[in-house]
Wavefront OBJ file of the C-alpha trace (Angstrom):
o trace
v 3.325 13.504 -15.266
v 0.160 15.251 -13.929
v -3.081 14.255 -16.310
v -6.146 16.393 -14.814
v -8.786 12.895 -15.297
v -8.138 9.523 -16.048
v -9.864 5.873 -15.836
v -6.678 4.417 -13.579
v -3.675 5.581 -13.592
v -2.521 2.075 -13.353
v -4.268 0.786 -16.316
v -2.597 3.811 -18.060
v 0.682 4.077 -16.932
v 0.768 -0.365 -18.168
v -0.586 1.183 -21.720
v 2.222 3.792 -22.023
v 5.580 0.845 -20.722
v 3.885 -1.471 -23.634
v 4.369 2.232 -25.947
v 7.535 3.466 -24.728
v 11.014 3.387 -22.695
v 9.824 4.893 -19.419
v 12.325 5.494 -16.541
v 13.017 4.358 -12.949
v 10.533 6.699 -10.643
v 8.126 7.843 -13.303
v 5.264 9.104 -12.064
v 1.593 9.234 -13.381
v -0.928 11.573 -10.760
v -4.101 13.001 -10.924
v -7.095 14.671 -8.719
v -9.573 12.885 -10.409
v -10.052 8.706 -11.071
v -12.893 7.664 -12.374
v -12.319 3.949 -12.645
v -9.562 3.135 -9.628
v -9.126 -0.229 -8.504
v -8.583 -0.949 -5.077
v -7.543 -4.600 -3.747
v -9.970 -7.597 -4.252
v -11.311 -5.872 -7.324
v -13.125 -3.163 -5.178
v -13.516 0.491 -6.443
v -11.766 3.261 -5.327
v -13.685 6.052 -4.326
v -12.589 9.924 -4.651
v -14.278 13.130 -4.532
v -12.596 14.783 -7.747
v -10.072 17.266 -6.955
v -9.433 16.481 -3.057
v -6.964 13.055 -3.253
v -4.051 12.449 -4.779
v -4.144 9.125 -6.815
v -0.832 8.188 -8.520
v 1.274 5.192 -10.062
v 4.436 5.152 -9.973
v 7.031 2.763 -12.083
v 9.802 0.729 -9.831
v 12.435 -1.522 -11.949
v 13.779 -3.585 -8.931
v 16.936 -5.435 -9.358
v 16.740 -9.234 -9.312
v 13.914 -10.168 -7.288
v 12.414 -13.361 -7.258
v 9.185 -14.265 -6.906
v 10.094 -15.098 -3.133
v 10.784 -11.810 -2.471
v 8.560 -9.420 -4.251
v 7.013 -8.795 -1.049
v 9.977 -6.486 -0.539
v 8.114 -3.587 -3.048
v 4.966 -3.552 -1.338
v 6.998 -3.064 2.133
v 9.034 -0.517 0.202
v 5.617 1.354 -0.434
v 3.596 0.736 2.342
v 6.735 2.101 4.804
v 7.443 5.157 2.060
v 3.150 5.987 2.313
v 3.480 5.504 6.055
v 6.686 7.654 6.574
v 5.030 10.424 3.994
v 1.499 10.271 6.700
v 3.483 10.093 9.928
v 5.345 13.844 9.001
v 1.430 15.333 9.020
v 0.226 13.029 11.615
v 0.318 10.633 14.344
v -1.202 6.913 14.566
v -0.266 5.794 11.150
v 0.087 1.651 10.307
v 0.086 -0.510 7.980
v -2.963 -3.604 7.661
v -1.412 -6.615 6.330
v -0.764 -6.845 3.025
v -0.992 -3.188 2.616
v -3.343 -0.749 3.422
v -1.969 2.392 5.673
v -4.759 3.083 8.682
v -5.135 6.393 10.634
v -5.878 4.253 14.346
v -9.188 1.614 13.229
v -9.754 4.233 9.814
v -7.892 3.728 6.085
v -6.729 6.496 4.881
v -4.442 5.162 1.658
v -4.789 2.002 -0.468
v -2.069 0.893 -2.153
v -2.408 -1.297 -5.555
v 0.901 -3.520 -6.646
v 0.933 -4.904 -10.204
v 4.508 -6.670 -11.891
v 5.798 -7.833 -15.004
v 7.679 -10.543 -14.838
v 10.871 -11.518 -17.078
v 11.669 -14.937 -16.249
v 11.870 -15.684 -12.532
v 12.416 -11.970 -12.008
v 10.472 -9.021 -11.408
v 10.889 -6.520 -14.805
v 8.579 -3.689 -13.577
v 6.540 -2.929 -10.849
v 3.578 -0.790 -11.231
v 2.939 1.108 -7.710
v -0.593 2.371 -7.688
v -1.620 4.254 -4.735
v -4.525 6.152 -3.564
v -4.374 8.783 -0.404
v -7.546 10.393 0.971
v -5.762 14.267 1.675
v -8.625 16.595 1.344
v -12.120 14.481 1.409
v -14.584 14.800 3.909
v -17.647 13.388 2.711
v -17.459 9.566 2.211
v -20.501 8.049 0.023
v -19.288 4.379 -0.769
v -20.001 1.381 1.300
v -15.895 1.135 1.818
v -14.729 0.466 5.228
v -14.100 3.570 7.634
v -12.264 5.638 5.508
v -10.545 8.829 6.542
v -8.865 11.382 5.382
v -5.318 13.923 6.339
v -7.994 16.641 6.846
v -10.270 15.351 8.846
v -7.298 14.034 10.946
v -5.306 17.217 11.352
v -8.423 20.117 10.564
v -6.674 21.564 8.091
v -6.454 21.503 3.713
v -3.185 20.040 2.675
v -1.436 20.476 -0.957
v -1.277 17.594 -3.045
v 1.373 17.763 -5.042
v 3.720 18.768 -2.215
v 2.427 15.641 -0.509
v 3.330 14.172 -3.989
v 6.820 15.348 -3.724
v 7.409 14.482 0.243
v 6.029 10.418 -1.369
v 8.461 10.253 -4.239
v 11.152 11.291 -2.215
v 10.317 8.244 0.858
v 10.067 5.870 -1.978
v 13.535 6.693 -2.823
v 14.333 6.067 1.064
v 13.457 2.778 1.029
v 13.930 1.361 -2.141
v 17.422 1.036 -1.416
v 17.808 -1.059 1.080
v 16.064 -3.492 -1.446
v 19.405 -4.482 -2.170
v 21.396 -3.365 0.847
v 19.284 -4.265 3.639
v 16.059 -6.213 2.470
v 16.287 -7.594 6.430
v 15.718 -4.118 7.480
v 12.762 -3.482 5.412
v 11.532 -6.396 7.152
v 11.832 -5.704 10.342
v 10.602 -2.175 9.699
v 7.313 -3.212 8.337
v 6.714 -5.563 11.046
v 7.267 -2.504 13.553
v 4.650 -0.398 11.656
v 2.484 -3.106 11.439
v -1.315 -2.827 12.573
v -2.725 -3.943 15.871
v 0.909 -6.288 16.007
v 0.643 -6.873 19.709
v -1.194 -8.795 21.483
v -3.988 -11.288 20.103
v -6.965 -10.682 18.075
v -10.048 -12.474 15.882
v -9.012 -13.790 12.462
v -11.081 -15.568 10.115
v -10.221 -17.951 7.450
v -11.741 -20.699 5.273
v -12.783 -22.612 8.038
v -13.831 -19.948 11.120
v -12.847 -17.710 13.102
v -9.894 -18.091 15.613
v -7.440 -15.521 17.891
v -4.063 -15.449 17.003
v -1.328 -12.802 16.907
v 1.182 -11.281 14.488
v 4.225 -13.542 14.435
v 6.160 -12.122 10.948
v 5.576 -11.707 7.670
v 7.932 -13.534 5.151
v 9.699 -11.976 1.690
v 6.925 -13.578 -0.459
v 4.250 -11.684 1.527
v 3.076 -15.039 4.148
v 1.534 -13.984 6.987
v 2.606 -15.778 9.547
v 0.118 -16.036 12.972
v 0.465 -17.634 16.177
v -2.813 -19.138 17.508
v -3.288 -18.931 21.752
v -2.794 -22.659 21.228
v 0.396 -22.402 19.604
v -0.209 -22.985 16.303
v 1.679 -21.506 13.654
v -0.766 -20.811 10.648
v 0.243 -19.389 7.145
v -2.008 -17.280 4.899
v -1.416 -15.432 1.621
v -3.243 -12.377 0.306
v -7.008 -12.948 0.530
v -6.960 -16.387 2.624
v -7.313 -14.420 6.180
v -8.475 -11.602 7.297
v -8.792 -9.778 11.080
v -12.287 -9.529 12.387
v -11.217 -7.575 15.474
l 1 2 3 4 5 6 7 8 9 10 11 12 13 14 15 16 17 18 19 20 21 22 23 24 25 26 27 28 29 30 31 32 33 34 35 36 37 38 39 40 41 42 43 44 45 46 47 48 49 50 51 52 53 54 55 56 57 58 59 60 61 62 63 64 65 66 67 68 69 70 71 72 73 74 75 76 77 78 79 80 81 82 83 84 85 86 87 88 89 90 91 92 93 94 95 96 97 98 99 100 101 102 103 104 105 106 107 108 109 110 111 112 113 114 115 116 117 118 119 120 121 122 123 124 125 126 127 128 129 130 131 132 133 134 135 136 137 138 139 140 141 142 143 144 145 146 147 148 149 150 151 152 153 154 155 156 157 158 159 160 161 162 163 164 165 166 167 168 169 170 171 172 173 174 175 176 177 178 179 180 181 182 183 184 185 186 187 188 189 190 191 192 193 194 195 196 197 198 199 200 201 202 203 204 205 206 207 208 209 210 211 212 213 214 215 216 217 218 219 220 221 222 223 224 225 226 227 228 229 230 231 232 233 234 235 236 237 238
């Protein structure tokens, strides 16, 4: 469902499931966001007309709260795949944010409902720089598909090549959640070798051991220490 402006397509597309029935896959785009959220509460900027901003509903079968890690790999990877047919260099920064080499160049918002001790609906809200040039926020080195490949790209076929990815992966949430895994860890970035982290209490090099089902991130210190973080308790430095 293509709306020409919104506020958020995530905020909206939570209004209309508390309205109505709304199926598996249904889609909520537009050119132009003028309140998009971002991760950490940040804004999300775009030049009206040149992204593609879109939310997309997911009912996932009988995930736990252990594993709803699974649907942001099942984005990130679908984003990633979607990038890597126009481009090369495409990864994923932990939990997941898709980078173009050291630039962003999609953000990816996950929200669920929650029915118990099981994920009801996931609300997929993701935001890809296609046609931007001209950056203004103070957002980390962002980048865009045209300034990557020189040329103007069409949105809603990008739309189209997304939606169809998603589908890709989303079933091997129940066939082959170990190779979603191990997928995401491939396309993971700067994976190899060791780099500068910094938590609550410094800074420290580590590398990339795995990332668990609940969304851990697992490092391995040059001492040998295994250290866990969650969402927002880590972050690499370089």
């Amino acid at each position: 469902m293509f709306v020409a402006k919104i506020d958020s397509t995530n905020s909206a597309l939570s209004s209309m499931l508390q309205e109505q029935a709304l199926p598996d896959g249904f889609t909520l785009y537009t050119y132009h966001q003028t309140q998009g959220r971002g991760q950490r509460g940040n804004h999300w900027e775009s030049e009206p007309g040149k992204n593609l901003l879109l939310s997309l509903l997911i009912r996932p079968i009988e995930l736990t709260i252990d594993q709803n890690f699974l649907l942001s790999e099942v984005v990130a990877l679908a984003v990633k795949k979607t990038l890597d047919q126009h481009c090369n260099d495409i990864s994923i920064k932990w939990p997941n944010d898709i980078y173009w080499k050291d630039k962003k160049i999609a953000g990816i918002l996950i929200e669920n409902t929650w029915m118990g001790k099981y994920v009801n609906t996931c609300i997929a809200g993701i935001g890809l720089n296609i046609n931007q040039t001209h950056f203004h926020s103070d957002a980390p080195n962002p980048i865009s598909l045209k300034q990557i490949t020189g040329k103007e790209h069409i949105q809603e076929n990008i739309l189209k090549e997304l939606q169809q990815n998603i589908a890709f992966y989303r079933k091997y949430l129940q066939t082959a959640p170990e190779k979603l895994q191990k997928n995401y860890h491939e396309a993971l970035y700067r994976k190899e070798g060791f780099h500068r982290y910094e938590d609550k209490d410094g800074t420290f090099s580590a590398k990339i051991k795995e990332v668990k089902p609940d969304g851990q991130l697992l490092l391995l210190t040059t001492n040998k220490e295994e250290k866990g973080y969650y969402f927002k308790e880590v972050k690499i430095v370089s």
